[in-house]
PDB file as gemmi writes it, atoms N, CA and C in Angstrom:
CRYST1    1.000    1.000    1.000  90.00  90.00  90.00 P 1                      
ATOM      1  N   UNK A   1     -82.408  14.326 -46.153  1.00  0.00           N  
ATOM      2  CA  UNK A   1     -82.530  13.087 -45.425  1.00  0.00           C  
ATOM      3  C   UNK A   1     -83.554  13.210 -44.302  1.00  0.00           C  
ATOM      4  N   UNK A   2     -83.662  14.254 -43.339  1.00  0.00           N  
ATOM      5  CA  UNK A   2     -84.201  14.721 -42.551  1.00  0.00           C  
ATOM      6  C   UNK A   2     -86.026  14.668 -43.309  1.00  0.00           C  
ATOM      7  N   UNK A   3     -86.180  15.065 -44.156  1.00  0.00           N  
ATOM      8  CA  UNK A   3     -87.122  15.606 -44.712  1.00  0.00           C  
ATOM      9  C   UNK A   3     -88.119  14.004 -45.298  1.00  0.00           C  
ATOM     10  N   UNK A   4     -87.361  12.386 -45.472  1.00  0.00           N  
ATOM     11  CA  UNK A   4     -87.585  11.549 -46.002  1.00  0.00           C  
ATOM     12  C   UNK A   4     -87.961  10.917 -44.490  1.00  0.00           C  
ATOM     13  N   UNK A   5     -86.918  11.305 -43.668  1.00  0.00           N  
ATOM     14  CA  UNK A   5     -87.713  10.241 -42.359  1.00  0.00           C  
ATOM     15  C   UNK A   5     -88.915  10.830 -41.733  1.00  0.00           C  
ATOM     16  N   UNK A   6     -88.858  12.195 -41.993  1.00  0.00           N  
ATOM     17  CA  UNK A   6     -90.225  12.946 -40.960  1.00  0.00           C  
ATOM     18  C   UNK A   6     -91.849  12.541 -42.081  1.00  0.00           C  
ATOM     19  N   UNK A   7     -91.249  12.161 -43.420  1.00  0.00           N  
ATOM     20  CA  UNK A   7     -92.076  11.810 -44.194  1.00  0.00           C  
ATOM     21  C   UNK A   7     -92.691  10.183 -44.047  1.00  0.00           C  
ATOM     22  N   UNK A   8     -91.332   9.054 -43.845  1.00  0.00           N  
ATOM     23  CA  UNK A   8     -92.012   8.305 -43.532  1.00  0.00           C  
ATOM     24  C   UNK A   8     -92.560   7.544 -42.082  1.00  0.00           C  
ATOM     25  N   UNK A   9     -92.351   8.654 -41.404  1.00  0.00           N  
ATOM     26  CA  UNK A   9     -92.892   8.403 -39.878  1.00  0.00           C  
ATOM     27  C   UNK A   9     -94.121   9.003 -40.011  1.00  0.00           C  
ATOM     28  N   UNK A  10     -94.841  10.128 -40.971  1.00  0.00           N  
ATOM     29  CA  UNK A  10     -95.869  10.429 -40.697  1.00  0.00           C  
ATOM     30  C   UNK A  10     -96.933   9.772 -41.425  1.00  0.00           C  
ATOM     31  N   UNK A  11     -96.372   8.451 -42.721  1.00  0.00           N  
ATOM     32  CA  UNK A  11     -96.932   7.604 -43.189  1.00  0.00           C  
ATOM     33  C   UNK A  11     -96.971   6.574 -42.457  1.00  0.00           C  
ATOM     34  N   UNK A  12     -96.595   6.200 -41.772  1.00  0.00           N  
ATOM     35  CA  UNK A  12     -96.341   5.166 -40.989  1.00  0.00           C  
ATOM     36  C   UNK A  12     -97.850   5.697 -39.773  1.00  0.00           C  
ATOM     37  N   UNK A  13     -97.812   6.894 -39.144  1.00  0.00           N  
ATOM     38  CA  UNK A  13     -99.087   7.452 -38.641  1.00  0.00           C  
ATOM     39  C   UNK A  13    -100.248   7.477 -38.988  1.00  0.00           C  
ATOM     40  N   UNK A  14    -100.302   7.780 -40.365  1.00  0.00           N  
ATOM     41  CA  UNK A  14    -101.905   7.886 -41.368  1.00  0.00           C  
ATOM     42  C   UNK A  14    -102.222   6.362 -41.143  1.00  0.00           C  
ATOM     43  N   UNK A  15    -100.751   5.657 -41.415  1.00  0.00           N  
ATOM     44  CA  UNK A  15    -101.083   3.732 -41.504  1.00  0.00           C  
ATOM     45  C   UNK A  15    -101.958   2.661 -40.855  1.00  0.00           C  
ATOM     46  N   UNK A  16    -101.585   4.129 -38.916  1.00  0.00           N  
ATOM     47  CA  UNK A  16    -101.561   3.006 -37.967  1.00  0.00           C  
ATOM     48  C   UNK A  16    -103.233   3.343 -37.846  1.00  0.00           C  
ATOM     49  N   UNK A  17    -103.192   4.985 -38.341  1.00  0.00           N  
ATOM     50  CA  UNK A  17    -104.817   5.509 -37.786  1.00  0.00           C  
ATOM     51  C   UNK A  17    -105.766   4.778 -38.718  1.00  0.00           C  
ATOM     52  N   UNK A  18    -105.072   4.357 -39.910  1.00  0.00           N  
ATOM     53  CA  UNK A  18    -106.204   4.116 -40.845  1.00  0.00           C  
ATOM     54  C   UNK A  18    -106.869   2.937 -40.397  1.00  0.00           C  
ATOM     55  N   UNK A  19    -105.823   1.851 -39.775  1.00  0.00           N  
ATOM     56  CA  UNK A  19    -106.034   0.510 -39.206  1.00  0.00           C  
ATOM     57  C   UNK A  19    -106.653   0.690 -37.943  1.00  0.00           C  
ATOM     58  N   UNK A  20    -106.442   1.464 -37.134  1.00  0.00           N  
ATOM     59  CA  UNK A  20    -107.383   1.785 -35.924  1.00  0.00           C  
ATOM     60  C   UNK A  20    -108.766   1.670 -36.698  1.00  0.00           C  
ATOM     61  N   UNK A  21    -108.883   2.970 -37.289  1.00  0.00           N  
ATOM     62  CA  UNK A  21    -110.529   3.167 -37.309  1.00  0.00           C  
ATOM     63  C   UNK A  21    -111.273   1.938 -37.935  1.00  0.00           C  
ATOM     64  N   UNK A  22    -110.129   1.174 -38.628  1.00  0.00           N  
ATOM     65  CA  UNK A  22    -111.089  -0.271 -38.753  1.00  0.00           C  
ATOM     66  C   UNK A  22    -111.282  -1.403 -37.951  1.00  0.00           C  
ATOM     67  N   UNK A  23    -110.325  -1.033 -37.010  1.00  0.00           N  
ATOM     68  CA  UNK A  23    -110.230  -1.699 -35.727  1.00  0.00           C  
ATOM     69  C   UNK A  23    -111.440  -1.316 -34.924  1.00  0.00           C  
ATOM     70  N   UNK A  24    -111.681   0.048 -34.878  1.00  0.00           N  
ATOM     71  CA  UNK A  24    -112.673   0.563 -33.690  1.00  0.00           C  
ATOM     72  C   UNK A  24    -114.031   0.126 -34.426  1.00  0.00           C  
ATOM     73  N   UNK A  25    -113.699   0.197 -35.962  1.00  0.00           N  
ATOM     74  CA  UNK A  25    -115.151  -0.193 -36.274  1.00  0.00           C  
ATOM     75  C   UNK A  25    -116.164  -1.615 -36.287  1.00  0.00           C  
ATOM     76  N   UNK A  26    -115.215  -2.347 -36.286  1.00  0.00           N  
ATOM     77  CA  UNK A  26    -115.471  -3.931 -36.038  1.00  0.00           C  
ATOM     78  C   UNK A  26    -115.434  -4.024 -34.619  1.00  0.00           C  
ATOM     79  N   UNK A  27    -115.762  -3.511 -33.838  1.00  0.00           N  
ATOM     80  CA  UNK A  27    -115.498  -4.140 -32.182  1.00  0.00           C  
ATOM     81  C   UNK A  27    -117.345  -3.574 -32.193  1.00  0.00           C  
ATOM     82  N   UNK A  28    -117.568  -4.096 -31.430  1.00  0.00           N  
ATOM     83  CA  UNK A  28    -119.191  -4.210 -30.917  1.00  0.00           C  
ATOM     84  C   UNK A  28    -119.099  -3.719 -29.542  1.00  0.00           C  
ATOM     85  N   UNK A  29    -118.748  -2.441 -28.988  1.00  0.00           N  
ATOM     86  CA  UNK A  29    -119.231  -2.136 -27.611  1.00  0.00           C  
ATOM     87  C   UNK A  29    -119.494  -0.634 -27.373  1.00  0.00           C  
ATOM     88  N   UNK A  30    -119.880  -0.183 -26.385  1.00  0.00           N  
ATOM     89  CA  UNK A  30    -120.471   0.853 -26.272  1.00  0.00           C  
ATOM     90  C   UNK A  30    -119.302   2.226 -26.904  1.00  0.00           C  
ATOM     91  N   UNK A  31    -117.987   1.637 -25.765  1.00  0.00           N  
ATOM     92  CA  UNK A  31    -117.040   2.519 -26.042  1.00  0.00           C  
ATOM     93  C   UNK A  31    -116.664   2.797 -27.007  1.00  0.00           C  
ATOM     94  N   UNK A  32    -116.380   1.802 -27.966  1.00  0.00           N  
ATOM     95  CA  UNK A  32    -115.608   2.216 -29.419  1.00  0.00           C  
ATOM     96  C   UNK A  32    -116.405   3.140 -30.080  1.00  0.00           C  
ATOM     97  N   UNK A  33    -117.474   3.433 -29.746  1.00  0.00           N  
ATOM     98  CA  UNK A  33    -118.264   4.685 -30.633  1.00  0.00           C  
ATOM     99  C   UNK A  33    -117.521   5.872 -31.084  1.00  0.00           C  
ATOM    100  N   UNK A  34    -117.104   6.284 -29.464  1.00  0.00           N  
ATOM    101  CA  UNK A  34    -116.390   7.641 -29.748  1.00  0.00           C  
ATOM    102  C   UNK A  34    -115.042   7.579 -30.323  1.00  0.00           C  
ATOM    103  N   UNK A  35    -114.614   6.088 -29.866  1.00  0.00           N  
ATOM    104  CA  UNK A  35    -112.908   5.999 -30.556  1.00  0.00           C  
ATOM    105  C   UNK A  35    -113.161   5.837 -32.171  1.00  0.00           C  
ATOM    106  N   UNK A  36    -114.446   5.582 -32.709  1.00  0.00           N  
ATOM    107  CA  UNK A  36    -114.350   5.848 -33.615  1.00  0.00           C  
ATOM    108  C   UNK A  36    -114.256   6.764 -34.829  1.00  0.00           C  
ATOM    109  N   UNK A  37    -115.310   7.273 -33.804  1.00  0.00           N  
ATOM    110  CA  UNK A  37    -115.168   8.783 -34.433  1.00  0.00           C  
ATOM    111  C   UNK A  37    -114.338   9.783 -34.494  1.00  0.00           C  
ATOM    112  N   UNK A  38    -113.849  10.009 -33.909  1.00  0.00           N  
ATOM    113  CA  UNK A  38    -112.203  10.176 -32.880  1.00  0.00           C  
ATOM    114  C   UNK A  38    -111.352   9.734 -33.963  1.00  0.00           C  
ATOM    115  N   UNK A  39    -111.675   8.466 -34.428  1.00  0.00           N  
ATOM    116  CA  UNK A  39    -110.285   8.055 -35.383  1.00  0.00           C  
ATOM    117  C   UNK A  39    -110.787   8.646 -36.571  1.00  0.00           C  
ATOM    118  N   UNK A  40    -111.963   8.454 -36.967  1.00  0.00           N  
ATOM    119  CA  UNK A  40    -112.163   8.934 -38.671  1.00  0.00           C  
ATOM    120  C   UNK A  40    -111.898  10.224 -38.392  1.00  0.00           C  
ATOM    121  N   UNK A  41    -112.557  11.583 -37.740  1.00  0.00           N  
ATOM    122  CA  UNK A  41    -111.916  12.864 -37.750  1.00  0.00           C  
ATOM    123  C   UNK A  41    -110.358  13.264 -37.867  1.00  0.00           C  
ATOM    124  N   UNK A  42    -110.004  12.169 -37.340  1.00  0.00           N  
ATOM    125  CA  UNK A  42    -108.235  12.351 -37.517  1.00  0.00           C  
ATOM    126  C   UNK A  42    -108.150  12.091 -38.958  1.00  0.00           C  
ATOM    127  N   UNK A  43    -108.572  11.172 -38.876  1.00  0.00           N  
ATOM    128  CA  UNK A  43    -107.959  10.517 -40.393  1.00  0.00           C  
ATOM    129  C   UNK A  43    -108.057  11.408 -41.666  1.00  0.00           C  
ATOM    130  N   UNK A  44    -109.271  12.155 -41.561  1.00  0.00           N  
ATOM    131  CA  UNK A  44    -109.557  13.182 -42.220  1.00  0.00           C  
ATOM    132  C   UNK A  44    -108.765  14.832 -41.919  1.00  0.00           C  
ATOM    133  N   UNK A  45    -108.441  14.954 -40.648  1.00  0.00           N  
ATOM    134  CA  UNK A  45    -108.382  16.569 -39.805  1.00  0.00           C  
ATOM    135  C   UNK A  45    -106.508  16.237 -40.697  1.00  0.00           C  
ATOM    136  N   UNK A  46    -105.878  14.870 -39.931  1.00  0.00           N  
ATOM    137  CA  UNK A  46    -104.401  15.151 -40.237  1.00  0.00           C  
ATOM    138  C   UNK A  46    -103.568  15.566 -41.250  1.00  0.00           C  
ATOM    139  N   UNK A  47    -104.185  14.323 -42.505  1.00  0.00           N  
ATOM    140  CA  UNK A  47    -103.841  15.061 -43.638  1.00  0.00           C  
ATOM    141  C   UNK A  47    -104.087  16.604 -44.345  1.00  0.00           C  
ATOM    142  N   UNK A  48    -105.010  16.846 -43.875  1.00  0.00           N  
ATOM    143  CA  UNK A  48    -105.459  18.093 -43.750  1.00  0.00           C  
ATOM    144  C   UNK A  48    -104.742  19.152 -43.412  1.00  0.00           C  
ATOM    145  N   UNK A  49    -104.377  18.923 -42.576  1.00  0.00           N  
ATOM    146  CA  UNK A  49    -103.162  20.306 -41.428  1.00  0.00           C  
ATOM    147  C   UNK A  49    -101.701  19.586 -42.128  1.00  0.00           C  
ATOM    148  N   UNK A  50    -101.428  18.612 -42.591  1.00  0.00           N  
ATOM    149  CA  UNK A  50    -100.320  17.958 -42.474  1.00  0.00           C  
ATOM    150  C   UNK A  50     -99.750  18.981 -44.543  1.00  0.00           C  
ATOM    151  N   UNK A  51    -100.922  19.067 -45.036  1.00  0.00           N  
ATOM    152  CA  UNK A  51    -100.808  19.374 -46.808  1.00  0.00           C  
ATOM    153  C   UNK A  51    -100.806  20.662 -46.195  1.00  0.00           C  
ATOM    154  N   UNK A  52    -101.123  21.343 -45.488  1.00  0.00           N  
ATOM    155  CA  UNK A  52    -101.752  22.851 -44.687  1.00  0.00           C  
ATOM    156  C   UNK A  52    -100.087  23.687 -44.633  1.00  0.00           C  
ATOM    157  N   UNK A  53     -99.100  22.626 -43.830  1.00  0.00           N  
ATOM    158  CA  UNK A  53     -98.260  23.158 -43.071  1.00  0.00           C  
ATOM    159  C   UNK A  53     -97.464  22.888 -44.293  1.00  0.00           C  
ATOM    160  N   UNK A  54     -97.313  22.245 -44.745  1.00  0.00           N  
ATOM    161  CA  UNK A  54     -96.257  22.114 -45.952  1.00  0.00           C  
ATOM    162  C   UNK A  54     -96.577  23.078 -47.536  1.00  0.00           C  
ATOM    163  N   UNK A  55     -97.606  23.129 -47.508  1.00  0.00           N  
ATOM    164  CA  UNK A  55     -98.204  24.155 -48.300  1.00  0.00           C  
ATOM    165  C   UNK A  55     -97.308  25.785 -47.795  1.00  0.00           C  
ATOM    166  N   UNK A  56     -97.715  25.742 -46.209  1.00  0.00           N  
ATOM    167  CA  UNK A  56     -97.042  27.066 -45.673  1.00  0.00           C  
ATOM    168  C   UNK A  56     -95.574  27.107 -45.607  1.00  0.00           C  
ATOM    169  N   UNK A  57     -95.319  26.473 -45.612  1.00  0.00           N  
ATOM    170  CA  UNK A  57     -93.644  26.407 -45.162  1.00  0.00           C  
ATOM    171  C   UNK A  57     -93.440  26.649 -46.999  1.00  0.00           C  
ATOM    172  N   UNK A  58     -93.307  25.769 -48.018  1.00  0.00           N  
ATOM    173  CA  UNK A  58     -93.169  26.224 -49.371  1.00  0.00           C  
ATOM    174  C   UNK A  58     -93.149  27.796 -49.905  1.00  0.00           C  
ATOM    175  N   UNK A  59     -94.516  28.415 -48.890  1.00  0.00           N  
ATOM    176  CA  UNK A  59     -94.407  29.918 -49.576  1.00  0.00           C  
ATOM    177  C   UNK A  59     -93.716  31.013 -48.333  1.00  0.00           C  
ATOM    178  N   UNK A  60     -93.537  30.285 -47.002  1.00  0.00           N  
ATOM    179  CA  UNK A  60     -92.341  30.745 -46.654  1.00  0.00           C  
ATOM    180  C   UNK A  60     -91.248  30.888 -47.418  1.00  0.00           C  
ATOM    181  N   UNK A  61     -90.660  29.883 -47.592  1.00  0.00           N  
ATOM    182  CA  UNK A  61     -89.196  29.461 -48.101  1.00  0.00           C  
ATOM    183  C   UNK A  61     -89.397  30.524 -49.333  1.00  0.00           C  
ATOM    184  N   UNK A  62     -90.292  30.191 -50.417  1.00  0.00           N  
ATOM    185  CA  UNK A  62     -89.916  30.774 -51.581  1.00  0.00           C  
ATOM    186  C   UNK A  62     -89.673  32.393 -51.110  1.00  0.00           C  
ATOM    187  N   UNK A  63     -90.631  33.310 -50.259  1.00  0.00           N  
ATOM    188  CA  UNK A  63     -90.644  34.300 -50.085  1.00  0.00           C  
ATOM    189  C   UNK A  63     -89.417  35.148 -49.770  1.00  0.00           C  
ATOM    190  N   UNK A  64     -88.488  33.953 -48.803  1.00  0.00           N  
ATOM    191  CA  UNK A  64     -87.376  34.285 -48.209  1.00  0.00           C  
ATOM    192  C   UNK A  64     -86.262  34.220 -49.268  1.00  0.00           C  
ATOM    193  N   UNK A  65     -86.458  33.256 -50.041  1.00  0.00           N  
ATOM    194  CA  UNK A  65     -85.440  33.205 -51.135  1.00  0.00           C  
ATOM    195  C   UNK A  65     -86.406  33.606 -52.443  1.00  0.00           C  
ATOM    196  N   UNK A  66     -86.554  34.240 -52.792  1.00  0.00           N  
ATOM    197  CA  UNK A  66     -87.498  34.198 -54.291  1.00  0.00           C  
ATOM    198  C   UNK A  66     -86.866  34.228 -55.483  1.00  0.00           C  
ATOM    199  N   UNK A  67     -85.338  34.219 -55.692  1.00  0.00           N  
ATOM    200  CA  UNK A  67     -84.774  34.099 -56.869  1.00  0.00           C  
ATOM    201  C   UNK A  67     -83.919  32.563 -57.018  1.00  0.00           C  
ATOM    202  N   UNK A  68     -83.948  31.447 -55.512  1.00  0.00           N  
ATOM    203  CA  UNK A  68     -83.204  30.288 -55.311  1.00  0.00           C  
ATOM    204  C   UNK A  68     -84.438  29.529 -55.344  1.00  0.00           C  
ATOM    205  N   UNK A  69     -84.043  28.783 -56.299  1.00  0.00           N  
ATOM    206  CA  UNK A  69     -85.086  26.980 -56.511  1.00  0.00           C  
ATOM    207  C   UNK A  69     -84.330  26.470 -55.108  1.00  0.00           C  
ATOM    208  N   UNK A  70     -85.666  25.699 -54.736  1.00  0.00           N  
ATOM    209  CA  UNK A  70     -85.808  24.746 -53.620  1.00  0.00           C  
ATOM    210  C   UNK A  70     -85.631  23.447 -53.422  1.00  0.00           C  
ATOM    211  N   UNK A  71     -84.108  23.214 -52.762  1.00  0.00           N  
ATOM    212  CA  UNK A  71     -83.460  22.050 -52.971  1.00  0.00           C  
ATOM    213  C   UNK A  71     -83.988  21.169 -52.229  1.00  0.00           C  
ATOM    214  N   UNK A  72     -84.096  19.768 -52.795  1.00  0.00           N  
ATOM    215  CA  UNK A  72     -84.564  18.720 -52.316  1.00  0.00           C  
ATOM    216  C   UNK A  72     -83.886  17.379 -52.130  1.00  0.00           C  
ATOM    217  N   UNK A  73     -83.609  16.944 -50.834  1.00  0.00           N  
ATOM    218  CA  UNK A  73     -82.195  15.963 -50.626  1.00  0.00           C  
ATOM    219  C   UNK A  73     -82.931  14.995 -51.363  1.00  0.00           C  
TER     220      UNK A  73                                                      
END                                                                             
């Protein structure tokens, strides 16, 4: 259960960034430059670290248990 809400709070994050950076990109002023860029690097960096850490934690777990399949609520 734990594992479904941390999942859809961090979709709910990719959601809000994805809508930012189209937000920052339609505004016409000096500032939004960097918020833009700022947002696309995220948008790109998060998922990134986000497949990274779950990737790691998987070959944790298996390592620690290597003869128990990995239960999934």
């Amino acid at each position: 259960m734990v594992k479904r809400i941390f999942a859809f709070t961090l979709a709910a994050v990719l959601i809000i960034m994805y809508i930012l950076t189209l937000v920052f990109g339609l505004m016409q002023d000096e500032k939004t430059t960097g918020m833009l860029m700022a947002s696309i690097a995220a948008t790109i960096i998060v998922p990134i670290i986000l497949f990274a850490y779950q990737r790691l934690m998987n070959l944790l777990n298996n390592h620690k248990n290597p003869g128990e399949k990995d239960k999934e609520n």
